[in-house]
N, C-alpha and C positions, 0 to 999 in steps of 0.2 A: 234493219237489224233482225235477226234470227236467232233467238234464246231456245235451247230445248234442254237447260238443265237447269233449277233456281241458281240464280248468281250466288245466295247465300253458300251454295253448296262449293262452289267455285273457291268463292274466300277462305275455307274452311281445309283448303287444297292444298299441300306442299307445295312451295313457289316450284316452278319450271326450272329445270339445268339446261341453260340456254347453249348452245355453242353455235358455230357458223354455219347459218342454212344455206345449202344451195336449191336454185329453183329457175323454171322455164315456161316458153313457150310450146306447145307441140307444134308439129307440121300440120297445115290445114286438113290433109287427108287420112289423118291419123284418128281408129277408130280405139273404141274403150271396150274393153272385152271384161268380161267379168271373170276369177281365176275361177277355172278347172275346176270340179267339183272331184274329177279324179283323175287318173295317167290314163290316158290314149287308150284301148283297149286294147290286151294281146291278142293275137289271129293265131289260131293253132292250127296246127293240118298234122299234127303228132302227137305219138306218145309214146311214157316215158316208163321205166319198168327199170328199177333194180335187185340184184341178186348178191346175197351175201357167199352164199355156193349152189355148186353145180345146181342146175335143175332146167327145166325145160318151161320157154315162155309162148305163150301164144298170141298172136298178129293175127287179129281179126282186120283184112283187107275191105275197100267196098269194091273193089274191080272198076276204078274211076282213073285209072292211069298206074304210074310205077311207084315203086316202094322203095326206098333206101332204110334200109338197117344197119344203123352205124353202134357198135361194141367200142364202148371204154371202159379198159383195166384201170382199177386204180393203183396199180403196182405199177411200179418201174419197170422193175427187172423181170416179170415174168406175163407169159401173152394166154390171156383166152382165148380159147378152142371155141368155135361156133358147129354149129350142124342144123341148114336150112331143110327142113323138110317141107312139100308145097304142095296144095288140093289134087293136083295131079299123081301124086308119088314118086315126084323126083326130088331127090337128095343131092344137097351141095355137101360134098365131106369139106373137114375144117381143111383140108392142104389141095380142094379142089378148085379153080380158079375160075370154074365153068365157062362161057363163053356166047357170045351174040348168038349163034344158032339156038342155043337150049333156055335164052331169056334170061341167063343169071351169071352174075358177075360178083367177082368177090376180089376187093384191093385191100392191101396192104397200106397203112401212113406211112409215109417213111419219116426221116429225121428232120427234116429242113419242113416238110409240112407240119407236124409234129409239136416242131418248135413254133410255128408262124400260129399256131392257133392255139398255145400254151396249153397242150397238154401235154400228159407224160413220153418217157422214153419209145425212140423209135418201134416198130413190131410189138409193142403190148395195143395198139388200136387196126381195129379193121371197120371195112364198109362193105357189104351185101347190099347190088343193085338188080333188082326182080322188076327187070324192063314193062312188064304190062301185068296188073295181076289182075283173080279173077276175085267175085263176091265171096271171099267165104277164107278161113282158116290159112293161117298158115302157123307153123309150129318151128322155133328156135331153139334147140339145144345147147346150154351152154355151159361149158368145161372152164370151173376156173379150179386154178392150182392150187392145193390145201394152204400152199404158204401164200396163196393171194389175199388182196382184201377185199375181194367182191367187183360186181362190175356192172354199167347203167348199160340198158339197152334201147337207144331212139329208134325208135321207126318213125317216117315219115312218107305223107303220099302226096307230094304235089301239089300237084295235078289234079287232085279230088275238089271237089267243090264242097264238101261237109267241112267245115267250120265249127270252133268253139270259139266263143270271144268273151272276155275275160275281164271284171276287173274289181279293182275294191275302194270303197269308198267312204269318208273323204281322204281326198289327197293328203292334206293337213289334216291332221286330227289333233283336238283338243282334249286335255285328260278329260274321262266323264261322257265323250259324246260315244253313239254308238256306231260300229262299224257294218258297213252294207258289203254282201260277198256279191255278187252278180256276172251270171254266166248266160249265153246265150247259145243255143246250137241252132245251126241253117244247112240245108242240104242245096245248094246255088236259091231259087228263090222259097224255097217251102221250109216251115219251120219245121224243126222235131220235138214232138212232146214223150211225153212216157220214157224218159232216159231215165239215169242212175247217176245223179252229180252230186259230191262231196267236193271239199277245200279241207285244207291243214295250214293253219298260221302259223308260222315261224318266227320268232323275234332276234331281234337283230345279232345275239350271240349265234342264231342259227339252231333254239331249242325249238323243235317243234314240239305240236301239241294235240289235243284230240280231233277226231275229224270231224267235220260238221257236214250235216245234209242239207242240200238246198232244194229248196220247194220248188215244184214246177208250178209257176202261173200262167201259163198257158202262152202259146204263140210264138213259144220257141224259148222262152225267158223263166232262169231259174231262179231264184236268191233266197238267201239267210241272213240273217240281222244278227250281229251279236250285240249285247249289250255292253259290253268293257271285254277289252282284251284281258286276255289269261295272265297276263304279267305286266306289272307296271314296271317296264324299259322303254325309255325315249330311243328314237333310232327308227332306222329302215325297217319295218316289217315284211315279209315276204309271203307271199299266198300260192299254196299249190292246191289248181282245179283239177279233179279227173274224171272222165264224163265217160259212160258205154251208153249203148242201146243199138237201138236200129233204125237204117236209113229207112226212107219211105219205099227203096225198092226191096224191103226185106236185106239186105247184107248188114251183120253186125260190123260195130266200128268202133272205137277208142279213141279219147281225145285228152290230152294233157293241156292245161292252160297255167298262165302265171299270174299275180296281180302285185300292186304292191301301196302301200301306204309309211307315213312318217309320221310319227307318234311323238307329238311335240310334248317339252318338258315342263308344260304349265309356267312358265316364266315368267307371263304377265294378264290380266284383263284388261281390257279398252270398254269405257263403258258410254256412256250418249256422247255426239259431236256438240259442241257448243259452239256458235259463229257470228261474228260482228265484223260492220265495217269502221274502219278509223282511219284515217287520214291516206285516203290511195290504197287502203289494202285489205283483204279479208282474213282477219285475222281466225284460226281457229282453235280453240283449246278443246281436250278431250281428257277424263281422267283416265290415269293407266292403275290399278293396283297390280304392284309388283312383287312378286314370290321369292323372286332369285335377283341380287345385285348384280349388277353388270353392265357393259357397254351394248347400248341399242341404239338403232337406227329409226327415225321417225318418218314413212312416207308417204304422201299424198298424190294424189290421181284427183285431178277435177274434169269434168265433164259436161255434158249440156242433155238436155232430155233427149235426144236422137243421138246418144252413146257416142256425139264427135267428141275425141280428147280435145281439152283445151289447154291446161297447166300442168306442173306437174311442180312439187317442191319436198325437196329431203333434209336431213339434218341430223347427226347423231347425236346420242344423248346417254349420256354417265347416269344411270337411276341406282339408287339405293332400295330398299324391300319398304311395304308400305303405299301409302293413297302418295301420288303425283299428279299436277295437274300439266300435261304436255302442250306447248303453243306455238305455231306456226304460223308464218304470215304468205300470205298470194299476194302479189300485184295486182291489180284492178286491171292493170293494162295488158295484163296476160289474159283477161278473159274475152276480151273484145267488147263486142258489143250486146253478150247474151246477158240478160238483165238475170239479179243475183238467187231471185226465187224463180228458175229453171234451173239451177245446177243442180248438180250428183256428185256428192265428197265421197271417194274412196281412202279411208286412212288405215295405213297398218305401224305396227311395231314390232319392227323384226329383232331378234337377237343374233350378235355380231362375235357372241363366245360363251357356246358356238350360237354356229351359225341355225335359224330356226324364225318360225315365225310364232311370233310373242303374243302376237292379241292384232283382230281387226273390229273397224268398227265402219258403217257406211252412214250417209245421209242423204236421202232427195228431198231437196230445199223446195217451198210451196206457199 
């Protein structure tokens, strides 16, 4: 038996709201991963530039292959005018279509693309492709119509091996903890230091907020730590990186990145695993203090010290606000034959409305 909370503490517990747990074996060659600390990292090879009116934007290239510059109106009904000018001094006028010999290409969306990628109406989007560019400037002109509402301009370079990578962390956030911004720039294997990276947090209504500087710490790796988000809103948060400087061969460059995190609603804590065995089974109880009533989910991940999954057992649970003491039972026979001080409890409490994660709590038994 494995006590790690006093019993008196236990008795002292709102009983459990029991309902029908389901629960299992895993497949022998199923491994236990620990959750994501945050989302996959975005890989940018772009960036990103909008314009409320006319004015003229600059596409610093590294001359590491081709450039697409894709323009979206945010109007429907009316099309922005482009005008590519390029280090050499050739100009693409907005109604010139250029051409494979002179390296620069200019399309039209039309409607059936248009619609396939959910943007707006046919001829207010175009794409400018500058087949090989060289290290250095290149300058966009861009004509939007007084009754427009502005328009983003992507460039993107392939083909370039300068990279930003992107992310923000943790994935789950708990009210109170603090949030890590974290960007990365590489030029194929060489890091770059000495850049200019900032983020801007947006919260889930889409308010952004002020922009934050991230520190170079060397080796290609920038970040900023905030301490609490700008707004207490649970929900999808959104992060926009933009990074300048220059590559290691001297061409300036530009790099847009995204990140993103979920800003849980404090719903519940999960606080020590308590565990015993009784009669064929491992029972485990955990307390939860609950913030917000609702329907939760209670789920367990059992494992063995060399992270093989072993079990696994779920069960929802009706909780009211307030201490609860949560109880689940494993079969003995689900764990094989790995004796009970080698396991590793992964317990969470998700919420089911909505959907979120409640409170986790882990244990390696010893």
């Amino acid at each position: 038996m494995k006590k790690n909370v006093p019993a008196l503490l236990l008795l002292l517990l709102a009983p459990a709201l029991l309902a029908q747990d389901a629960g299992g074996r895993f497949d022998a060659a199923t491994r236990y991963t620990e959750p994501e600390i945050h989302a996959p990292a975005n890989v940018s090879r772009m960036f990103t530039r909008t314009l409320s009116r006319s004015g003229a934007i600059d596409l610093p290239a590294t001359g590491s292959g081709s450039m697409i510059i894709w323009t979206l109106n945010s109007d429907r009904a009316t099309r922005v005018k482009t005008r590519l000018l390029t280090p050499s001094g050739q100009v693409l006028q907005p109604a010139d279509r250029g051409s494979l010999d002179r390296g620069l290409r200019r399309f039209e969306i039309g409607s059936a693309e248009a619609s396939e990628l959910g943007l707006p109406g046919a001829g207010a989007q175009e794409v400018v492709h500058v087949l090989s560019t060289v290290g250095a400037r290149y300058q966009l002109e861009v004509d939007v119509p007084p009754s427009g509402r502005g328009a983003t301009v992507v460039a993107a370079e392939p083909e370039s091996p300068l990279t930003l990578s992107t992310w923000a962390a943790p994935l789950s956030r708990q009210p109170g903890q603090p949030v890590t911004l974290h960007a990365e720039l590489r030029d194929g294997d060489d890091a770059i230091s000495g850049a200019t990276l900032t983020a801007r947090l947006a919260s889930p209504s889409g308010k952004a907020f002020d922009t934050i500087a991230l520190t170079d710490r060397g080796h290609g790796i920038y970040e900023a730590t905030v301490a609490d988000l700008p707004e207490n809103a649970a929900g999808a948060w959104q992060v926009r990186f933009e990074a300048e400087g220059v590559t290691t061969s001297g061409a300036r460059f530009a790099r847009t990145g995204a990140g993103e995190l979920v800003a849980e609603r404090g719903a519940a804590r999960l606080g020590l695993i308590h565990t015993e065995v009784l009669s064929g089974v491992l029972r485990l109880t955990v307390p939860a203090d609950v913030a917000l009533a609702g329907n939760y989910r209670l789920d367990v991940i059992v494992a063995d010290d060399a992270h093989n999954g072993l079990a696994w057992a779920e069960g929802a649970r009706t909780l009211p606000t307030g201490r609860t003491a949560l109880t689940i039972d494993i079969p003995l026979t689900h764990l094989g034959d790995t004796p009970i001080d080698q396991l590793f409890l992964d317990v969470r409490l998700l919420g089911l409305d909505p959907i979120g994660v409640a409170g986790r709590a882990t244990l390696r038994m010893q």
